[in-house]
N, C-alpha and C positions, 0 to 999 in steps of 0.2 A: 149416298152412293148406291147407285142400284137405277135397273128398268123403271121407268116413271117418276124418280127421286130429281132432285137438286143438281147432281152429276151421271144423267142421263147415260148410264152406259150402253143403251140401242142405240143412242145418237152419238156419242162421244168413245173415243177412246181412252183410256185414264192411267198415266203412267206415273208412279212416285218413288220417288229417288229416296233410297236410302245416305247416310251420312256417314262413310267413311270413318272408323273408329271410334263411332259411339255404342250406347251399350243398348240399343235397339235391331239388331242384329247382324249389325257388321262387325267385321274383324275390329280389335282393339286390340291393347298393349295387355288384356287380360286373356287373351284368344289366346287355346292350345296351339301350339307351335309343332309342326309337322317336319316329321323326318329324326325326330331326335328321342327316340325311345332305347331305353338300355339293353334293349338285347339286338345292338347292333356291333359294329366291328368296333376294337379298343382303341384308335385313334378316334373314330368316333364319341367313345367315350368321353375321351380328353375334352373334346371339343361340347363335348354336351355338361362339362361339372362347368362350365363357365356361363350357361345357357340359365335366364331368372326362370324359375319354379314359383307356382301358386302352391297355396297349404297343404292338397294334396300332391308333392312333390310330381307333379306334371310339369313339361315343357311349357311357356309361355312367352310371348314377346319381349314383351316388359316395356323395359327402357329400347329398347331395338327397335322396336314399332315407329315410324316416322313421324313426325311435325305433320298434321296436319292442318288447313286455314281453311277461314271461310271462303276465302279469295281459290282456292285448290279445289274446294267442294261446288263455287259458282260455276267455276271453268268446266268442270266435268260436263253439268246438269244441262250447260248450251252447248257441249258437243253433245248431248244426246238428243238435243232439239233438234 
C-alpha cells in the first residue's frame, strides 16, 4: 500500500472498513460505555449498579452491546460503495 506499491495510492483511492465489534478498533461489548460515571446525579446511580463493569470497575457494554452478523457488516460496506 503506498505511491508505486501494489495499491497505488497516486492512482487509487483506498478505503477499509472496520468490523463493527471486533477488537480491532471498533466499539465491542468490552468498550467503556459513556455517560455512566459515578459522580453523576443518584438515580443515575441506580441506573449505573445495573450497568456490566470490566476488572477495573469501569462502565462497559457487555451483554448490551447488539447481535452483530456478517450479513449486518456486508450491508454496511455496499452502503458505503
Amino acid at each position: 500500500l503506498g505511491p508505486g506499491k501494489a495499491f497505488d495510492t497516486d492512482q487509487y483511492f483506498v478505503v477499509c472498513c472496520n468490523i463493527l465489534g471486533s477488537c480491532y478498533g471498533s466499539a465491542g461489548p468490552e468498550s467503556l460505555r459513556p455517560g455512566y460515571d459515578e459522580n453523576n446525579s443518584e438515580s443515575h446511580r441506580n441506573i449505573s449498579s445495573k450497568i456490566p463493569k470490566n476488572k477495573h470497575n469501569q462502565p462497559i457494554y457487555g451483554i448490551d452491546f447488539p447481535d452483530v452478523s456478517v450479513r449486518d457488516t456486508v450491508r454496511l460496506q455496499l452502503l458505503l460503495l
